[in-house]
N, C-alpha and C positions, 0 to 999 in steps of 0.2 A: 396286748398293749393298747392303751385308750390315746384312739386320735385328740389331737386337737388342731384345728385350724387356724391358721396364725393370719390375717389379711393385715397388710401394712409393712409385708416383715421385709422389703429391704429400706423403708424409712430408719428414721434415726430410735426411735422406741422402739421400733419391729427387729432392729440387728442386735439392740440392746437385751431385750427378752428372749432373744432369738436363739442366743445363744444358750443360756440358762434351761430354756424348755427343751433342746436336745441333749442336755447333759441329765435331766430326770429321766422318770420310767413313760415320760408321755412319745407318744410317736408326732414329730412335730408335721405338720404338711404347709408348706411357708403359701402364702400369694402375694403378689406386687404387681399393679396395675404397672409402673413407668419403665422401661427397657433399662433404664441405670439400675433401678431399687432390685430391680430383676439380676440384672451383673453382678451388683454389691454382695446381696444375700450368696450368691454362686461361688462367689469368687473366696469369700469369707468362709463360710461353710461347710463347699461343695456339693450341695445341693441346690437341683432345680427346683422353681417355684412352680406352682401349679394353677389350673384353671380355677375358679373359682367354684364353681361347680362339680370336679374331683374333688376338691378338698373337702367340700362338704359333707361330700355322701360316705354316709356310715360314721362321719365324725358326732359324737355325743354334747364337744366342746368348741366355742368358736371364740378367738379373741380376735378385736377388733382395734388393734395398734395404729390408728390412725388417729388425725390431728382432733381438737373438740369443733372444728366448724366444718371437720369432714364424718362427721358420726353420723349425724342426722340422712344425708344423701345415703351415705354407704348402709346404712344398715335400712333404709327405705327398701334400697335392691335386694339386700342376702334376706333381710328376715321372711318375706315374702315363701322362700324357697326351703328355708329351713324344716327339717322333720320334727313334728310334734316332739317335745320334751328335750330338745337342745337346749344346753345354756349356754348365751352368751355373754361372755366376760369385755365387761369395758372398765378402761384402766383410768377413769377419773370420774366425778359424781356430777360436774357443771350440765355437758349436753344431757344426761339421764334426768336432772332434776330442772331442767330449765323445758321437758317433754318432748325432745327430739328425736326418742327412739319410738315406733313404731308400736301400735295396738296389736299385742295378739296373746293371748290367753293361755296358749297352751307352751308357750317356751319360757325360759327361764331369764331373767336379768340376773346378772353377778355382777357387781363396782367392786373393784378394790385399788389400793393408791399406796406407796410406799411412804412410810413416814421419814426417811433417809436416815442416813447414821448419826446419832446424834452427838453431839458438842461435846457431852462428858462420857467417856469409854475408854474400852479396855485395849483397845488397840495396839501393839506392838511391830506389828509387822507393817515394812513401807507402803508396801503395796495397798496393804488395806487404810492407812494413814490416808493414803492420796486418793482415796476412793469415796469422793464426796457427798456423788450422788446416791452409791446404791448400789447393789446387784452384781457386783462385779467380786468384791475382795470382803467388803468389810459388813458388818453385821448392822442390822435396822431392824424397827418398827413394822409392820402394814395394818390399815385398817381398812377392811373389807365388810359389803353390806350385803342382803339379800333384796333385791329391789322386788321382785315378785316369780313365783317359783314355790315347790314344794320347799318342805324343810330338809327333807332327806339330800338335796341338790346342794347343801350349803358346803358341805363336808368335800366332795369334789372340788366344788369353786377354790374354797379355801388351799387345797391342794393343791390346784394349778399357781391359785397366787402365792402360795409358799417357794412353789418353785420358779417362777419367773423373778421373783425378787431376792432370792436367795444371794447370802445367807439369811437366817429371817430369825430373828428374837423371838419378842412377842406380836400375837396375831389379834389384834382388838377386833369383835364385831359391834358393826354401829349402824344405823340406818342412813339412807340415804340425804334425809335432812340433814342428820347432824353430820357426815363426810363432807356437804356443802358448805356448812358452819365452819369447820375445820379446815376449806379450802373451796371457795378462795377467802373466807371471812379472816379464820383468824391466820393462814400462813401470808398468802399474799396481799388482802387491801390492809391488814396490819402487820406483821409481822415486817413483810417487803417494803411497806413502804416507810415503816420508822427505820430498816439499817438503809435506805437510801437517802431519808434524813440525816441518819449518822456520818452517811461517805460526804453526803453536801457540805457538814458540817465541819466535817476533815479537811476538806478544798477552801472553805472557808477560813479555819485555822490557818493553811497553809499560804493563802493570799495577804494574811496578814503579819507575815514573816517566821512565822515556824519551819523549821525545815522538812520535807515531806517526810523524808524515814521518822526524823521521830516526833511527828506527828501519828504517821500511820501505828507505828509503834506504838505507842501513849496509846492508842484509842485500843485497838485490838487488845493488851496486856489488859484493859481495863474493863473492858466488854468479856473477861476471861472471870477475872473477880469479883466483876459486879452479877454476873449472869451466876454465878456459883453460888452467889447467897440470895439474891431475889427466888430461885428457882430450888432451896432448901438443899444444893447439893452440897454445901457444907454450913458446920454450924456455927453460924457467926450473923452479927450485925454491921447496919451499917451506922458512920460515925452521924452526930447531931447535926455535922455541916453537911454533910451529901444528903440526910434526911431533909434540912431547909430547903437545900438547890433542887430537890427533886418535888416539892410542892412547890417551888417557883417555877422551875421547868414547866410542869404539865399543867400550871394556869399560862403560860407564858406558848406552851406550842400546841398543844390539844382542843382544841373544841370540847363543850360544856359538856356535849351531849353525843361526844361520839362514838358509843357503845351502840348506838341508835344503828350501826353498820349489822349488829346480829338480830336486829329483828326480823323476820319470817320476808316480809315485803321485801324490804334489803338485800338481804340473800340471792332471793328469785330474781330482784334486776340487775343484780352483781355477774350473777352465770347469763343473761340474755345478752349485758356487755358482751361477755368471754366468748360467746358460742354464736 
């Protein structure tokens, strides 16, 4: 059975994963620096966390389930210690690509990031309806890179990250740039922040005598049919009036030039924010 190292695992990503990588063929070995993260994992599980130091030795795999402004510290300490041709897995591209992980040549880097379940699927069952994020019930995306490391090393990673985010669709590989393109570029400084425009815009609605249900309602039903046909998931267009309002909209709320967020510079000061 192939160790893996889990550091983080009684955080809120580390119980999340945590669970998932004991129900594979991996042998999980959990660590948590905080006396609670240490309970939580115990208490959930029934399993003790371990030194950090036991966990490592003879582990092949190490994920690194800790926050992006604690990656850089924590893997300053373990990489140091780690045995030649360890790969470790981190679960987002910002701290990797903003250079926070540590120089060393003979271990592996693996990113991977769950692309969560998306908006149109096949879903039936409640459980997996209400399973927003990820990993738990209902079926997603991941896209995983190989930051540096042999190529034979790819196939393990991917394995691990199949099964920490499990159920898992499809498995895109991408490089590290473009994961950081993909996040924070296009999910959160756009994505996030046009439906926080949409919710302000809903408040605004609403401040102006709409009543909130069907306010909130109107916009969600509509953000259901609109996203259906911008995104080709069905075949239809849209009418000559919402064609006008949508080239009045984005002279009216976008900046001329604000694609300028995926350029390469861009990017790199996006994750220096983040990390």
């Amino acid at each position: 059975m192939t160790a893996v190292a889990l550091f983080g695992a009684g955080g809120k990503m580390g119980m999340r994963i945590g669970r998932n990588l004991m129900a594979s063929r991996f042998e999980t070995r959990p660590v948590e620096v905080s006396p609670a993260g240490r309970d939580r994992f115990r208490d959930a599980y029934g399993i003790a966390c371990l030194e950090a130091d036991a966990a490592i030795d003879g582990a092949p795999v190490v994920v690194l389930a800790v926050p992006d402004t604690a990656i850089g510290s924590v893997a300053a300490t373990l990489v140091p210690k780690l045995a030649p041709g360890t790969i470790v897995i981190i679960l987002d591209a910002a701290s990797p690509h903003a250079g926070h992980l540590p120089e060393r040549a003979d271990i592996t880097y693996f990113i991977t990031h769950p692309c969560h379940p998306p908006i149109f699927n096949d879903e039936t069952d409640p459980a997996a309806k209400a399973d927003h994020f990820g990993g738990v019930a209902a079926k997603q995306h991941i896209v995983s890179a190989l930051m540096q490391g042999p190529e034979t090393h790819y196939a393990l990673g991917e394995e691990v990250a199949r099964a920490i985010w499990a159920p898992v669709m499809r498995s895109h590989r991408v490089t590290v740039e473009q994961m950081a393109i993909l996040e924070p570029g296009l999910s959160e400084t756009v994505c996030a922040t046009l439906l926080d425009a949409m919710r302000e815009a809903m408040e605004e609605a609403i401040r102006r005598g709409v009543p909130r249900e069907a306010a909130r309602d109107f916009l969600l039903g509509h953000m259901n049919i609109l996203a259906a046909v911008t995104f080709r998931e069905i075949d239809g267009v849209f009418s000559d009036a919402c064609n006008k309002a949508i080239v009045f909209g984005k002279d009216t709320i976008l900046k001329p030039d604000w694609k300028r967020l995926f350029e390469p510079e861009e990017i790199v000061a996006s994750v220096r924010r983040i990390t």
